[in-house]
Backbone as XML, in Angstrom:
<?xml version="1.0"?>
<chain id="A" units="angstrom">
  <residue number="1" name="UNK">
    <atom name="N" x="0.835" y="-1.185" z="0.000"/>
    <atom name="CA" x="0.000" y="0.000" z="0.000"/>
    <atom name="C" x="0.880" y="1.249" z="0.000"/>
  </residue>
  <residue number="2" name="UNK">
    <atom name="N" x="2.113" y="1.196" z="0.710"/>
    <atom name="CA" x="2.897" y="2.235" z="0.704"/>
    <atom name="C" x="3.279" y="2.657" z="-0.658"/>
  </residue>
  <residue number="3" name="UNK">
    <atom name="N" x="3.557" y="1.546" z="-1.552"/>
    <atom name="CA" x="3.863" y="1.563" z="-2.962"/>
    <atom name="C" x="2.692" y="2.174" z="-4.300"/>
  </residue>
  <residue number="4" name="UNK">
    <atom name="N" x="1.362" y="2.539" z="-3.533"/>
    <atom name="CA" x="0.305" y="3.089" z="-4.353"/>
    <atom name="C" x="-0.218" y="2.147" z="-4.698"/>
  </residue>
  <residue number="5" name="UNK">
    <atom name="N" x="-0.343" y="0.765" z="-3.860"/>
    <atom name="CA" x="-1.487" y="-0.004" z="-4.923"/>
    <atom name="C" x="-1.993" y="-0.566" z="-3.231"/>
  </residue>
  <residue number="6" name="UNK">
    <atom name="N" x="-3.189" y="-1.000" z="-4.071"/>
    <atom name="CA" x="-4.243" y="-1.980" z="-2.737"/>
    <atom name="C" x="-4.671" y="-3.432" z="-3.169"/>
  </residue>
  <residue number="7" name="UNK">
    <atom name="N" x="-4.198" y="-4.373" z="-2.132"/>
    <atom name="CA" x="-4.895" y="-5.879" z="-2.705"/>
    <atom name="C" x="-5.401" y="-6.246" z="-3.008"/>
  </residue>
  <residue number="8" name="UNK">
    <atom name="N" x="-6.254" y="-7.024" z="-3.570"/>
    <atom name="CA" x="-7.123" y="-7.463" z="-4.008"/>
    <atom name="C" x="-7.587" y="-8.697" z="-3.560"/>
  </residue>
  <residue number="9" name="UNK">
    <atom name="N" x="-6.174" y="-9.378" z="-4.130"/>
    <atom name="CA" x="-6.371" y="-10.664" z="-3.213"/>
    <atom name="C" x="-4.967" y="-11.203" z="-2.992"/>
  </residue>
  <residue number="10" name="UNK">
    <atom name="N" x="-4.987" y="-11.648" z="-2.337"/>
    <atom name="CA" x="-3.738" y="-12.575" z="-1.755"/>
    <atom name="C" x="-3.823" y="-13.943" z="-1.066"/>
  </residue>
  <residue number="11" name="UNK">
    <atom name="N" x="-3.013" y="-14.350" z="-1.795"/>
    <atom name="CA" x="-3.163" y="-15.845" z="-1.853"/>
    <atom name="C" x="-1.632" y="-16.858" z="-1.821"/>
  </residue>
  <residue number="12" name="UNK">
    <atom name="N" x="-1.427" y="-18.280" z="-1.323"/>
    <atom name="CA" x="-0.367" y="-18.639" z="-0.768"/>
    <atom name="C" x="-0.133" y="-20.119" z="-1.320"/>
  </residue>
  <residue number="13" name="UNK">
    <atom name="N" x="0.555" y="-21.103" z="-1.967"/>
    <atom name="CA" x="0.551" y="-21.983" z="-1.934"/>
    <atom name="C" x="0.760" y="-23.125" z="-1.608"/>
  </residue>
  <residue number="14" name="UNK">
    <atom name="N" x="-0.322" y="-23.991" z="-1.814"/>
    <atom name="CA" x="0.082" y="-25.222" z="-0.839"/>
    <atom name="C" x="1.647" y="-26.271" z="-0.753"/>
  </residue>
  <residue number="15" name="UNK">
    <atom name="N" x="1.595" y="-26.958" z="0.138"/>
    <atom name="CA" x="3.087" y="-27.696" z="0.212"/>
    <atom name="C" x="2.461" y="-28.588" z="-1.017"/>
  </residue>
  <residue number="16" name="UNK">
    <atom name="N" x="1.856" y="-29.152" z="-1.616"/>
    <atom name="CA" x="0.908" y="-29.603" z="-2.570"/>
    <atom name="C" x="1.425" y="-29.157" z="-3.622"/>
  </residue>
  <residue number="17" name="UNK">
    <atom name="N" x="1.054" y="-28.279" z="-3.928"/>
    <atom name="CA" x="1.401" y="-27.226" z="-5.032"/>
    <atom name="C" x="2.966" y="-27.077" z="-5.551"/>
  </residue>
  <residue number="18" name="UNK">
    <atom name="N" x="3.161" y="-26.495" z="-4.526"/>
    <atom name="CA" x="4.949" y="-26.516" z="-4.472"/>
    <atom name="C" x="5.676" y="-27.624" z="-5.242"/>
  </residue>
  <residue number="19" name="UNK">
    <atom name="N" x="5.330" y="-28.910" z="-4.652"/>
    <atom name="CA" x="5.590" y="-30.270" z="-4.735"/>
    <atom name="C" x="5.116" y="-30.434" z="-6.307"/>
  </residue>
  <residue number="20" name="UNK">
    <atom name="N" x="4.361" y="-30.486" z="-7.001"/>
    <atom name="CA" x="3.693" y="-30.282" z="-8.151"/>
    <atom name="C" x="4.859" y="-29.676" z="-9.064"/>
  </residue>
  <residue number="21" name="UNK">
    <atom name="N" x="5.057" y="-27.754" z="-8.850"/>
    <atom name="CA" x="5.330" y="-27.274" z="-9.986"/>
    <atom name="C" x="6.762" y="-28.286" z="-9.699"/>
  </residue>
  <residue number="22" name="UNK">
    <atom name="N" x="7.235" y="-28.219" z="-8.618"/>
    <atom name="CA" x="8.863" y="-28.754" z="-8.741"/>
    <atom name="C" x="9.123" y="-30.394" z="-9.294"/>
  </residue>
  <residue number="23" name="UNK">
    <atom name="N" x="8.298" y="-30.946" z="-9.001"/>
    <atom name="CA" x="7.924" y="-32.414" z="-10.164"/>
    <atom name="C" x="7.877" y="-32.013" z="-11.208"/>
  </residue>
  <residue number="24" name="UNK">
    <atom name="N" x="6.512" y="-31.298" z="-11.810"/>
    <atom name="CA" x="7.136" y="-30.659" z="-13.213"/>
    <atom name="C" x="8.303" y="-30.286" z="-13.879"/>
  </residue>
  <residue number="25" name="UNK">
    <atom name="N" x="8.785" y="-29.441" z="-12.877"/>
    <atom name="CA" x="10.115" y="-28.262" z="-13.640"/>
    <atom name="C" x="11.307" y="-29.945" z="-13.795"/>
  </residue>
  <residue number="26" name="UNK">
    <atom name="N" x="11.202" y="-30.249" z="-12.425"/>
    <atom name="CA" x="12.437" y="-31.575" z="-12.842"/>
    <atom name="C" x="12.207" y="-32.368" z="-14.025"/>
  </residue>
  <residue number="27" name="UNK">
    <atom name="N" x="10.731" y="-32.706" z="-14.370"/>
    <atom name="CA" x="10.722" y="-33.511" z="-15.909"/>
    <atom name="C" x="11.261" y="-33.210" z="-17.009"/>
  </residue>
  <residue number="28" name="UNK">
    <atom name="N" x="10.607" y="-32.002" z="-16.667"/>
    <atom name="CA" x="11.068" y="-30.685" z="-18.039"/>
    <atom name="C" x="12.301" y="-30.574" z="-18.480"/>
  </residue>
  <residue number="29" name="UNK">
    <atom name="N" x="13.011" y="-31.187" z="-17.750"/>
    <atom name="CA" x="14.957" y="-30.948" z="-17.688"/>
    <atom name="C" x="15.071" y="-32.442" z="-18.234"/>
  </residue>
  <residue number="30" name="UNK">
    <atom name="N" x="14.597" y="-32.876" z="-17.462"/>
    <atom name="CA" x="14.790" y="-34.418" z="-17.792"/>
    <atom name="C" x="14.625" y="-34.672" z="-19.007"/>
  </residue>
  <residue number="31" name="UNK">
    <atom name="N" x="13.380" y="-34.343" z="-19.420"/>
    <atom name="CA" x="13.109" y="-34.779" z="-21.226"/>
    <atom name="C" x="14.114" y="-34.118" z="-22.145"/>
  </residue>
  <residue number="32" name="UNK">
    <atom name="N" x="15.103" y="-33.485" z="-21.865"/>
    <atom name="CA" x="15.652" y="-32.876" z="-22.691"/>
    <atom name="C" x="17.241" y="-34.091" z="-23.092"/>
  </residue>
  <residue number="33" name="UNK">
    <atom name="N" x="16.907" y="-35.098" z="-22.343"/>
    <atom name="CA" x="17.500" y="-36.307" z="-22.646"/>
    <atom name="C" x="18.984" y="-36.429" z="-22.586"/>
  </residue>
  <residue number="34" name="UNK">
    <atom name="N" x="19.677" y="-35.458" z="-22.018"/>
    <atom name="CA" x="21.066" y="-35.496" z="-21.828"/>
    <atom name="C" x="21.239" y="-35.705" z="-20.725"/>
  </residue>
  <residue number="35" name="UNK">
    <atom name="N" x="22.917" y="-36.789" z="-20.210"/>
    <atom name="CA" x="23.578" y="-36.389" z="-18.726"/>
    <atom name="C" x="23.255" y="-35.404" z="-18.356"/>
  </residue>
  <residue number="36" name="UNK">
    <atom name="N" x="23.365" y="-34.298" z="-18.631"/>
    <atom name="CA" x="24.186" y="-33.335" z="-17.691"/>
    <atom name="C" x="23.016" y="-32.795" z="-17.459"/>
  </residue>
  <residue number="37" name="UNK">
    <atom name="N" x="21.150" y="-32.577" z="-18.262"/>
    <atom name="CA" x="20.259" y="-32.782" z="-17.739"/>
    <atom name="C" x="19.868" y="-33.236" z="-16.355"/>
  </residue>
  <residue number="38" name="UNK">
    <atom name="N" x="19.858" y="-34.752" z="-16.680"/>
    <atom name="CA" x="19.712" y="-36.263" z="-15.391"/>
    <atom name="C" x="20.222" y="-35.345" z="-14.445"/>
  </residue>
  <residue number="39" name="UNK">
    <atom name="N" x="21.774" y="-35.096" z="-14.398"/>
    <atom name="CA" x="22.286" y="-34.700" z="-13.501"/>
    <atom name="C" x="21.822" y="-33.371" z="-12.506"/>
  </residue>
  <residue number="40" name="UNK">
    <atom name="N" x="21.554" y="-32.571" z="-13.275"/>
    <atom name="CA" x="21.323" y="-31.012" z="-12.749"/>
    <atom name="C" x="19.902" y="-31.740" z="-12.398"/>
  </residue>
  <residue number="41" name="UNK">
    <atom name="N" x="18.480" y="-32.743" z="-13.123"/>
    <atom name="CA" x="17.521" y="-32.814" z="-12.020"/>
    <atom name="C" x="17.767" y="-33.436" z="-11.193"/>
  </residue>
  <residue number="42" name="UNK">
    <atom name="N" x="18.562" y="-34.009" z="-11.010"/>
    <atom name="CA" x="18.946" y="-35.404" z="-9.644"/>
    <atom name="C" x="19.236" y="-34.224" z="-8.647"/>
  </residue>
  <residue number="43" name="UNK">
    <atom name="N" x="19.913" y="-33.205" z="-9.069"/>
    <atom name="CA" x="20.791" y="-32.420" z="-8.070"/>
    <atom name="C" x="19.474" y="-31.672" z="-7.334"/>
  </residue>
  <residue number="44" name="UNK">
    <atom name="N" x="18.803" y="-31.097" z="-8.368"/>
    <atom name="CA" x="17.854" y="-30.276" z="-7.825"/>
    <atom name="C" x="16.576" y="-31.082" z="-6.879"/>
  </residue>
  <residue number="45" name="UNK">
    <atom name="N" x="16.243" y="-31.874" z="-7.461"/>
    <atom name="CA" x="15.342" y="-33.483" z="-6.470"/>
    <atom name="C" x="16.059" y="-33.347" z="-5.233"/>
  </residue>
  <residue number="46" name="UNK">
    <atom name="N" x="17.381" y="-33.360" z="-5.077"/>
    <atom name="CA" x="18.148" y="-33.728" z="-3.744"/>
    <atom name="C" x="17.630" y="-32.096" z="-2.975"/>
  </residue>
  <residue number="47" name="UNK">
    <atom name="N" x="18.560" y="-31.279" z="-3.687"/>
    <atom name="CA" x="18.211" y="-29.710" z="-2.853"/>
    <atom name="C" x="16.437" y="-29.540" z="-2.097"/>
  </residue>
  <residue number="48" name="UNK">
    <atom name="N" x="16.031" y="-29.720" z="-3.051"/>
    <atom name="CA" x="14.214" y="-29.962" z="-2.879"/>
    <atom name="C" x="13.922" y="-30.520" z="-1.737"/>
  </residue>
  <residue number="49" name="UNK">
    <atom name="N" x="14.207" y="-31.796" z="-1.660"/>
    <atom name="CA" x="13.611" y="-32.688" z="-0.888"/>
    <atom name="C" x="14.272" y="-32.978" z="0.904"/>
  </residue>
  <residue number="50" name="UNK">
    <atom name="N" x="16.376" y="-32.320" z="0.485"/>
    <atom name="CA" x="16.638" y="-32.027" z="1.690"/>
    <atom name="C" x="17.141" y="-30.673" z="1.915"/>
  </residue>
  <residue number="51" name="UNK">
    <atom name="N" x="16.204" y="-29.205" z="1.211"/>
    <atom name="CA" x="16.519" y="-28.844" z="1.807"/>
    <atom name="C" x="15.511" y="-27.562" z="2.302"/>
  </residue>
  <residue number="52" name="UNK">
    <atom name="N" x="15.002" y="-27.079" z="1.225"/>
    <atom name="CA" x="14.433" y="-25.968" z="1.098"/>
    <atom name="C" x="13.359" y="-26.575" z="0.770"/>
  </residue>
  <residue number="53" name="UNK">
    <atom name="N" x="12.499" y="-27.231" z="0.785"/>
    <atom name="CA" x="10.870" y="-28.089" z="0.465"/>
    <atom name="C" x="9.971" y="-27.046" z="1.359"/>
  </residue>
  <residue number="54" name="UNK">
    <atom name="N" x="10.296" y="-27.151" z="2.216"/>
    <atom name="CA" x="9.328" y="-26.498" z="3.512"/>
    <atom name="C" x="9.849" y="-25.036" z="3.631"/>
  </residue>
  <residue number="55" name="UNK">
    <atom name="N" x="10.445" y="-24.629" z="3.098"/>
    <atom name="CA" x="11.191" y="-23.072" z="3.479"/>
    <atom name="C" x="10.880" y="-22.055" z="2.428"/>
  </residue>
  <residue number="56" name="UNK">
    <atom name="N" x="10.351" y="-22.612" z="0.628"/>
    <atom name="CA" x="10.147" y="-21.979" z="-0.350"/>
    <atom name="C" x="8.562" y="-22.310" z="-0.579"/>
  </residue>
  <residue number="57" name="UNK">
    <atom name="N" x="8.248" y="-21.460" z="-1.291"/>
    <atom name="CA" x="6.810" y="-21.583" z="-2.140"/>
    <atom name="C" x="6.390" y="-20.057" z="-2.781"/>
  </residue>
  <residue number="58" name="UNK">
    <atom name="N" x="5.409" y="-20.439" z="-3.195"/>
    <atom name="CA" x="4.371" y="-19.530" z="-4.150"/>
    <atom name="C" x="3.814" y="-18.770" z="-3.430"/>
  </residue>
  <residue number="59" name="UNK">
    <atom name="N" x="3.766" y="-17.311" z="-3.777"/>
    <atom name="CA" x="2.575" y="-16.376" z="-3.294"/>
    <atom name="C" x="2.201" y="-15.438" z="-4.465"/>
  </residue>
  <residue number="60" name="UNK">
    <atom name="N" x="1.163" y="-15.095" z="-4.549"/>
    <atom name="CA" x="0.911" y="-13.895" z="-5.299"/>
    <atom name="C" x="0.057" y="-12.993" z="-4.708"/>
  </residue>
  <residue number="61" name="UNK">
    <atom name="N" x="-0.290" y="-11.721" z="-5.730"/>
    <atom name="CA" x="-0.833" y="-10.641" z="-5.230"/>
    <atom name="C" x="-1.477" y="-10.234" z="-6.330"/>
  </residue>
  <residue number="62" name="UNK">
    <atom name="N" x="-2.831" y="-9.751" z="-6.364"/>
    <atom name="CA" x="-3.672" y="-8.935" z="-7.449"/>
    <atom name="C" x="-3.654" y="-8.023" z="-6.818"/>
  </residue>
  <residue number="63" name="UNK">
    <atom name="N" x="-3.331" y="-6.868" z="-7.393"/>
    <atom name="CA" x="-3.356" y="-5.280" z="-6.724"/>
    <atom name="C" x="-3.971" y="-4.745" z="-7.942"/>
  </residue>
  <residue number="64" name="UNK">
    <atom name="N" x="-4.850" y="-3.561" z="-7.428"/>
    <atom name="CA" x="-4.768" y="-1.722" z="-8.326"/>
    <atom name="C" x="-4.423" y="-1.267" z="-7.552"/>
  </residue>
  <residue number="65" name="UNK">
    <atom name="N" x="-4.154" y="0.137" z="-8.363"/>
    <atom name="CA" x="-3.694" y="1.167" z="-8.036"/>
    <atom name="C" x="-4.490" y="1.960" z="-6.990"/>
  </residue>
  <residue number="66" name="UNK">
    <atom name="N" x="-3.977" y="2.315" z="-5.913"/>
    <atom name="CA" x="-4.579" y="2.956" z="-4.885"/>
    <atom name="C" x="-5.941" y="4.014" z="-5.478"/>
  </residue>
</chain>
């Protein structure tokens, strides 16, 4: 609000959700059918799952202008 706009709505996403887009995004790498693919999703599966799972997620905001 300080910034000239007002909410609208605000909204948060679930550990559900989270879990979802980041299954996705890892396929997405994956299908691209190379090592070094595999590798970077294996890496990111690991980071995910031990580290930041519960610490990251989704929020958004619909605003106008004050």
């Amino acid at each position: 609000m300080d910034a000239g706009f007002r909410p609208l709505h605000v909204a948060e996403s679930t550990v559900a959700e989270w879990d979802d887009f980041e299954s996705d995004w890892r396929a997405g790498i994956e299908r691209l059918g190379t090592p070094a693919a595999r590798s970077f999703a294996d890496q990111r599966r690991n980071e995910y799952l031990g580290g930041y799972r519960d610490v990251v997620g989704f929020g958004w905001l619909v605003l106008t202008p004050s």
